[in-house]
C-alpha positions in Angstrom: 79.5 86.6 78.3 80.4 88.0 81.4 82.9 91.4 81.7 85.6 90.8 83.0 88.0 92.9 84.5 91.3 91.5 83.1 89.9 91.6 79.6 89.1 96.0 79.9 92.4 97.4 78.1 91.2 100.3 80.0 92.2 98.7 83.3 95.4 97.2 82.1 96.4 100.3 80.0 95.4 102.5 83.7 97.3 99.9 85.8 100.7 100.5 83.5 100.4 104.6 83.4 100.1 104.3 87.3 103.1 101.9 87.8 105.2 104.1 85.5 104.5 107.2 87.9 104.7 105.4 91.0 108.4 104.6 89.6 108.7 108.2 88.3 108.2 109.6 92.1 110.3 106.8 93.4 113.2 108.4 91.1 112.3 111.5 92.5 112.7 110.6 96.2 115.4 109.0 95.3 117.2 112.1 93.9 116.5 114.3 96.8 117.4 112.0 99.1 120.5 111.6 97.2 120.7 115.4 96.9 120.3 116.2 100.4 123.1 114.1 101.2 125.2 115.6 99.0 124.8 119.1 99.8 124.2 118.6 103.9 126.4 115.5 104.7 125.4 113.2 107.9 122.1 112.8 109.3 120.5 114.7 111.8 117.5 115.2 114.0 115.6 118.1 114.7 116.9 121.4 113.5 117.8 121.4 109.9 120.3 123.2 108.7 120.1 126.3 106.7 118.7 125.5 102.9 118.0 122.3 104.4 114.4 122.6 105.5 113.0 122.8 101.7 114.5 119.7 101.0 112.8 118.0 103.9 109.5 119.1 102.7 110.1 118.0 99.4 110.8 114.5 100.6 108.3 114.3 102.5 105.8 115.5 99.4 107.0 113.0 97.2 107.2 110.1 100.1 103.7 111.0 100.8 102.4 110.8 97.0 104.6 107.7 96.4 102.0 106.6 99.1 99.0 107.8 97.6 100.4 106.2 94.3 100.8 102.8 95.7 97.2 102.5 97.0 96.0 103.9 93.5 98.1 101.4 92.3 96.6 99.0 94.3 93.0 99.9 93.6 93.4 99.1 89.9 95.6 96.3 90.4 92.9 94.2 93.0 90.4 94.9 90.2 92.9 92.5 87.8 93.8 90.0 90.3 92.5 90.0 94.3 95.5 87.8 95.1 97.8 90.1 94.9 96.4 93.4 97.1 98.4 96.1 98.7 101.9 94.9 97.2 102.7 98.6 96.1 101.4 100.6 99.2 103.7 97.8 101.1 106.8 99.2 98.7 106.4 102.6 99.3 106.1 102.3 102.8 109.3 100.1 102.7 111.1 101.8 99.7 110.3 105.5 100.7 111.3 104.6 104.6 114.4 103.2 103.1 115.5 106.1 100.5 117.8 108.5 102.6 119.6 105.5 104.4 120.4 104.2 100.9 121.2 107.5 99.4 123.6 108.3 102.4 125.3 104.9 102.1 125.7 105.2 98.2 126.9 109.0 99.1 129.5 107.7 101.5 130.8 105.5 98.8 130.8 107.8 96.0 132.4 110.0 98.4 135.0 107.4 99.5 135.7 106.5 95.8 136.2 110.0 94.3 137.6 111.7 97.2 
């Protein structure tokens, strides 16, 4: 009797704790992306504005470890099933790029709504 990967509860219970935090820092972009907007409305390029800087660092922190996450992630999850490689890292990458136009759009709205 061979050992197979899917079989290690060690694997699956790793490949669940990982997914959980990869959602937890996706939250947490998400929030100061949302954030950002809030306080410093509109986008801009370049020069951030005062207060703003720390927030851009922060982003970029947790866009960067969703990253790492994802190919974590990965890792563990090519060990259960080879078919389905790099679907997390591809998330990030599209998820995390994706995070301040949302929150900006959803800002807008919630701006429009409430006055």
């Amino acid at each position: 009797m061979e050992n197979d990967p899917v079989k290690e509860p060690q694997v699956e219970e790793t490949f669940m704790l990982l997914k959980k935090i990869w959602v937890f820092f996706l939250v947490g972009l998400y929030a100061v992306c949302l954030y950002n907007e809030y306080r410093f409305p509109g986008a801009r390029q370049g020069e951030p504005l005062e207060g703003e800087e720390i927030l851009w660092k922060i982003e970029r922190v947790l866009f960067f470890g969703l990253m790492g996450l994802g190919l974590l992630t990965d890792i563990v999850q090519i060990r259960i099933d080879r078919t389905k490689a790099f679907i997390y890292l591809f998330a990030s990458l599209i998820l995390g790029g994706v995070c301040n136009l949302i929150a900006m759009g959803q800002m807008k709205v919630f701006r429009f709504i409430f006055g």
